[in-house]
C-alpha positions, 0 to 999 in steps of 0.5 A: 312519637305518638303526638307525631303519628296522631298529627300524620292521621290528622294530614292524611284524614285532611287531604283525602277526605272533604272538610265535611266528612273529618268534622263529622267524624270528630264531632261524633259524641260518643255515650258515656256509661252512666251518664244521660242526656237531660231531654232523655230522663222523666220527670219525677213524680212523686208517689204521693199527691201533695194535694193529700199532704194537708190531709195525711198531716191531720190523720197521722198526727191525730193517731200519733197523739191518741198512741201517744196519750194512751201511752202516757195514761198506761205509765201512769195508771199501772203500778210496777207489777201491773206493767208489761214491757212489750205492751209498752214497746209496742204502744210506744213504736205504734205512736212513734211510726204515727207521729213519724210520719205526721211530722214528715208531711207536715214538712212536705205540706209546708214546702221543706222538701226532705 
């Protein structure tokens, strides 16, 4: 019953109305929730200039390996009753932040976009 009623709006619409009007009526695009016209979004920008990737790469890496060397020479110069673990911890994560990072504009400054 509803196709029948929907198909006696239709006639009616039809032949009260110009042509001109039902169709503009019908081709009204309505907004969806969520959902953009392309023209309507900006381009993304990224927050880092890729002209500075080269750059980042060489500075963030040359930190990571100096963390990373002192590490190393920290383990093996001290002895079991010399050590301390949150020294270690932190030499450690500072130098893994560093070559973290390095690594990542490295793969940016190469063109694999992660």
């Amino acid at each position: 019953m509803p196709r029948a009623m929907d198909h006696i709006l239709f006639l009616l619409l039809n032949a009260l109305a110009p042509a001109d009007v039902f169709f503009r009526w019908r081709s009204v695009v309505y907004p969806v929730r969520g959902k953009m016209e392309l023209e309507a979004m900006s381009r993304y920008t990224s927050p880092v200039n890729p002209a500075v990737f080269p750059h980042l790469t060489v500075v963030l890496l040359a930190i990571g390996m100096f963390f990373t060397a002192w590490f190393f020479v920290y383990e093996v110069t001290s002895t079991k009753y010399t050590r301390d673990v949150y020294k270690e911890l932190l030499i450690s994560l500072v130098a893994s932040l560093f070559m973290g990072f390095g690594v990542l504009f490295l793969l940016l400054w190469v063109g694999i976009y992660v």
